[in-house]
OpenMM code with the backbone's topology and positions (N, CA, C; nanometers):
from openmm import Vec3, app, unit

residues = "UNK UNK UNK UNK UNK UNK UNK UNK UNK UNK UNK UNK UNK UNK UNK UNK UNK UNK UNK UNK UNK UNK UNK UNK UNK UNK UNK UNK UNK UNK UNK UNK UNK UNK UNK UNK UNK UNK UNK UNK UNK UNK UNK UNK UNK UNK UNK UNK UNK UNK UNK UNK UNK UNK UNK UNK UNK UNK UNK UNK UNK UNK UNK UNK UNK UNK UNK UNK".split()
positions = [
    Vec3(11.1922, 7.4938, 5.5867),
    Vec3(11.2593, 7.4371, 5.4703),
    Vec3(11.4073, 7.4772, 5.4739),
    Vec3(11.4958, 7.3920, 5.4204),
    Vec3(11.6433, 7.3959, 5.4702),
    Vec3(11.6666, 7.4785, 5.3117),
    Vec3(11.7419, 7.5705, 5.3162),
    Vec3(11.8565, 7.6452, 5.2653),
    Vec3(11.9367, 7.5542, 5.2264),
    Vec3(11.9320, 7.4996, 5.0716),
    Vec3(12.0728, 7.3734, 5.0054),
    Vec3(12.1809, 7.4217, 5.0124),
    Vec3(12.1602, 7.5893, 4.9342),
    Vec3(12.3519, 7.6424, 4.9204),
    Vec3(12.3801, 7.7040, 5.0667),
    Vec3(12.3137, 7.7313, 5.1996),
    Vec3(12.3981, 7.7771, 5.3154),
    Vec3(12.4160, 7.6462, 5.3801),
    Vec3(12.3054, 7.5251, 5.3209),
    Vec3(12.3696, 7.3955, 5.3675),
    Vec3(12.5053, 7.3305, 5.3245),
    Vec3(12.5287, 7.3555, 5.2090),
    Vec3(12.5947, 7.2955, 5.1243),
    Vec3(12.7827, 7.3697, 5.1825),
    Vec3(12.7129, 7.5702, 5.2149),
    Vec3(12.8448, 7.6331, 5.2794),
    Vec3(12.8644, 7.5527, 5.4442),
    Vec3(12.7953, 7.5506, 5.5178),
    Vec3(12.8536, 7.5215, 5.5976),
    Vec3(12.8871, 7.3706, 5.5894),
    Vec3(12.8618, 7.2939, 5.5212),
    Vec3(12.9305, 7.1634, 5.5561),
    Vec3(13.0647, 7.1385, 5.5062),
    Vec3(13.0721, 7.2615, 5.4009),
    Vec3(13.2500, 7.2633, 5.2988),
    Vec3(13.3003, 7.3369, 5.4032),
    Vec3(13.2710, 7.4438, 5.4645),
    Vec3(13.3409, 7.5259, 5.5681),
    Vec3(13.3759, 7.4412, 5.6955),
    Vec3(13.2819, 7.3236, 5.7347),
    Vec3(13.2811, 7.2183, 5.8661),
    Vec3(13.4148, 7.1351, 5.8352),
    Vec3(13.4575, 7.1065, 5.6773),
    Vec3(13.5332, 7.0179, 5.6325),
    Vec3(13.6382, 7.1029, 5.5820),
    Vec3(13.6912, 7.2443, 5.6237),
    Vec3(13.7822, 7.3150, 5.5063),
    Vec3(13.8007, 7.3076, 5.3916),
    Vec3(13.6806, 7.3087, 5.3312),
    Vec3(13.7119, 7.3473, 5.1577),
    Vec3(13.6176, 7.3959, 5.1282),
    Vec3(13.6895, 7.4926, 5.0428),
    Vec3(13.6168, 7.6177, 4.9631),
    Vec3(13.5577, 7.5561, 4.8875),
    Vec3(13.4896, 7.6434, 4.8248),
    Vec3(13.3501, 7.5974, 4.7516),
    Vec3(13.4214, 7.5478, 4.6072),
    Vec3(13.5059, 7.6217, 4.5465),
    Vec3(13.5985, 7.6427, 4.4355),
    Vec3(13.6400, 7.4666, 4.4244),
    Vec3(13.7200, 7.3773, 4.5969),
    Vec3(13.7424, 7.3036, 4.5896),
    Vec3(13.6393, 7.1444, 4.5707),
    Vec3(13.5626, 7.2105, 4.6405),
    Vec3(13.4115, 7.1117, 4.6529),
    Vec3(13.3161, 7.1071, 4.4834),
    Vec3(13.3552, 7.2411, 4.4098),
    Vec3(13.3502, 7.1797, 4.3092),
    Vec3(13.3750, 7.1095, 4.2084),
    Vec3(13.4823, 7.0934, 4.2340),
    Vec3(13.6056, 7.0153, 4.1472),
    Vec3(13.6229, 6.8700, 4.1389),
    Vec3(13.6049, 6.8711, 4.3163),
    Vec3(13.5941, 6.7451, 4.3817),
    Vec3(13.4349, 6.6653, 4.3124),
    Vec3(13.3658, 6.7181, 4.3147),
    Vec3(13.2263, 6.6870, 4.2664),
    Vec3(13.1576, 6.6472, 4.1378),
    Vec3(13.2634, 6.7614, 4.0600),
    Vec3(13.2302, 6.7563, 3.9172),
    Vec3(13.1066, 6.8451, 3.8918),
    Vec3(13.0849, 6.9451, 3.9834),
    Vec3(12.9828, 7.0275, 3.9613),
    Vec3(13.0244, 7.1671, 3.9730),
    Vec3(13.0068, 7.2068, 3.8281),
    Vec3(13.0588, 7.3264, 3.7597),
    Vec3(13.0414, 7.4168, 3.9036),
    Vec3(13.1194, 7.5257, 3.9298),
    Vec3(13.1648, 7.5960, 4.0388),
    Vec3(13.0618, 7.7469, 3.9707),
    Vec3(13.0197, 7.7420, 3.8581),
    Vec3(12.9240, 7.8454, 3.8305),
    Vec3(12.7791, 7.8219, 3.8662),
    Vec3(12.7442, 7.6484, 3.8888),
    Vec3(12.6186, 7.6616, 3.9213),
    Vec3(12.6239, 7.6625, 4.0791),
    Vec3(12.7233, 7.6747, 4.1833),
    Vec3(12.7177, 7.6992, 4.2831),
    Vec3(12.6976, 7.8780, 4.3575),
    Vec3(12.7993, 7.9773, 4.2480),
    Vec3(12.7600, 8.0721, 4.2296),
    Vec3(12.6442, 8.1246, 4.2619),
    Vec3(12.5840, 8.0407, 4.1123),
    Vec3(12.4625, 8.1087, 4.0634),
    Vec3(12.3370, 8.1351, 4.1070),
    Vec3(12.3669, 7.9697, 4.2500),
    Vec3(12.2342, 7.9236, 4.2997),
    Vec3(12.2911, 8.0551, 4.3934),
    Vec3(12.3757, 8.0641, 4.4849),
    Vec3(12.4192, 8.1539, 4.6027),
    Vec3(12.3565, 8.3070, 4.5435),
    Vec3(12.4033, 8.3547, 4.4235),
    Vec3(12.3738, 8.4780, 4.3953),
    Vec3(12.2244, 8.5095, 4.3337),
    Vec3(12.1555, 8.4017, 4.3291),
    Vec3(12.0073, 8.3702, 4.2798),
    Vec3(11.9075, 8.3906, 4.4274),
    Vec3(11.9854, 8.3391, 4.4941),
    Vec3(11.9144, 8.2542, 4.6103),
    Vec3(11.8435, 8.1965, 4.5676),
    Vec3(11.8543, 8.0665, 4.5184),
    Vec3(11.7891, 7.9327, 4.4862),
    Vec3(11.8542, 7.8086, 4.5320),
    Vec3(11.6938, 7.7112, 4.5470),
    Vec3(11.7786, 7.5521, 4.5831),
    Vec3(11.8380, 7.5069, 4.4902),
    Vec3(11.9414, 7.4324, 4.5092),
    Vec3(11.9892, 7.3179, 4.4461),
    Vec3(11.9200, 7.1781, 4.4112),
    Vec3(11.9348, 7.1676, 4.3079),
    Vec3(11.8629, 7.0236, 4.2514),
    Vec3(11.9281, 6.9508, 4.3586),
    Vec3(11.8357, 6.7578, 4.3390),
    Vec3(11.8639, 6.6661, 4.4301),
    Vec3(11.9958, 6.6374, 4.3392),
    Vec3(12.0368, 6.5737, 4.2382),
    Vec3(12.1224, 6.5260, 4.1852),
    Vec3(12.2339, 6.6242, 4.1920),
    Vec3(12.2340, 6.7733, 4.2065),
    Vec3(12.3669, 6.8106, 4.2351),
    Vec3(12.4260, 6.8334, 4.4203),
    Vec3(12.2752, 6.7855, 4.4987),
    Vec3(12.2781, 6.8021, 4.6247),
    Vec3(12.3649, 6.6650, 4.6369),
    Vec3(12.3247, 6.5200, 4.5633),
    Vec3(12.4173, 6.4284, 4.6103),
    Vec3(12.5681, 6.4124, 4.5584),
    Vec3(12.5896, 6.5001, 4.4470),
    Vec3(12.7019, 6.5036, 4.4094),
    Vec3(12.7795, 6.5658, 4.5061),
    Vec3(12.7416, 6.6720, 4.5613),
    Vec3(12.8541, 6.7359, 4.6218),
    Vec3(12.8106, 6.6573, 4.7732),
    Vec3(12.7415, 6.6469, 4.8102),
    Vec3(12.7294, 6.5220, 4.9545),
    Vec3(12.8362, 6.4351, 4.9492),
    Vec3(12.8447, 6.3236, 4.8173),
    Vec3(12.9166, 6.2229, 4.7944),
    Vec3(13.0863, 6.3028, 4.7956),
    Vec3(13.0939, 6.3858, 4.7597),
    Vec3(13.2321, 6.4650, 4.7853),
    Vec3(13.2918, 6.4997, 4.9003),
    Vec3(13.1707, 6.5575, 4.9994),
    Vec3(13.1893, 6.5923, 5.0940),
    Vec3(13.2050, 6.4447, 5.2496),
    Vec3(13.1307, 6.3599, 5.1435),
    Vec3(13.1543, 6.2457, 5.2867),
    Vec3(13.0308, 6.2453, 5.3332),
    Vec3(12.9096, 6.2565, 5.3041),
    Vec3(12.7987, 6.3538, 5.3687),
    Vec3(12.6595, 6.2705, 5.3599),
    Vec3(12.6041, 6.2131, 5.4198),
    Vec3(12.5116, 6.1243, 5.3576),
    Vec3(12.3448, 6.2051, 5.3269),
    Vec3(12.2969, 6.2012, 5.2651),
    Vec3(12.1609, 6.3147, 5.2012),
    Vec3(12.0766, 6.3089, 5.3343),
    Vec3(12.0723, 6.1771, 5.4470),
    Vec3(12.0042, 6.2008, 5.5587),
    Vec3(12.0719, 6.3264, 5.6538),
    Vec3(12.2150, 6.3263, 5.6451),
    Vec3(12.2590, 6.4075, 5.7156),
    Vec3(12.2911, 6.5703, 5.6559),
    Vec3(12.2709, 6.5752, 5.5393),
    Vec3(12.2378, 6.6855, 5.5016),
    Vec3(12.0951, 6.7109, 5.4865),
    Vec3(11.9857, 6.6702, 5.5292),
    Vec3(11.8853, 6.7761, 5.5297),
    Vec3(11.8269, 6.7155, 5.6618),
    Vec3(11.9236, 6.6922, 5.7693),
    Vec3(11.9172, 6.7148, 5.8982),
    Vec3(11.9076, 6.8205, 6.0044),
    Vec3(11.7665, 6.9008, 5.9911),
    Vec3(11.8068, 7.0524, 6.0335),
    Vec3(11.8509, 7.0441, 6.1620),
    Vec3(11.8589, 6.9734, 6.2168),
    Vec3(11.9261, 6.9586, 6.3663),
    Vec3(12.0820, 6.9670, 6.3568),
    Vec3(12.1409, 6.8987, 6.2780),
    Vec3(12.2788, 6.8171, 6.2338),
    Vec3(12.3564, 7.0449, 6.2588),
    Vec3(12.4752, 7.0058, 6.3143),
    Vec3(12.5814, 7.1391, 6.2803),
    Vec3(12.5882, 7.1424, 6.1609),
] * unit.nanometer
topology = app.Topology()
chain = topology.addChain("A")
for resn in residues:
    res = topology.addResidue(resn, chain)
    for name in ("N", "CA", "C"):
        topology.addAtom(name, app.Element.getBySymbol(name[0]), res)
C-alpha cells in the first residue's frame, strides 16, 4: 500500500515546491498536510486530487508504485 504524504513529498520535491507552496497552490490547508505527516496517516481521495491537480499529476500516476 502506497504512503499518500511520502507520495505526495516526493512528487512536490520531483517538481521544486515545498509543501507550504503545494498548499496554497491547491487550496489545501498546509495544516492538514502537517498533520497527516506528523500522524502518519493517509490522505483522503479528494485532497489526494487536489494537490495532484496542482501538481500536474494525474491520480493514475500518483498511485503508480513503479512511477519515481
Amino acid at each position: 500500500m502506497i504512503n499518500t504524504v511520502e507520495r505526495v513529498t516526493q512528487l512536490a520535491a520531483s517538481r521544486h515546491l515545498t509543501m507550504k507552496a503545494l498548499a496554497k497552490a491547491s487550496g489545501v490547508p498546509s495544516t492538514t498536510l502537517r498533520s497527516a505527516r506528523s500522524r502518519n496517516s493517509q490522505l483522503t481521495l479528494d485532497v489526494i486530487e487536489r494537490l495532484c491537480c496542482a501538481m500536474g499529476v494525474s491520480l493514475s500516476e500518483f498511485f503508480d508504485e513503479k512511477a519515481p
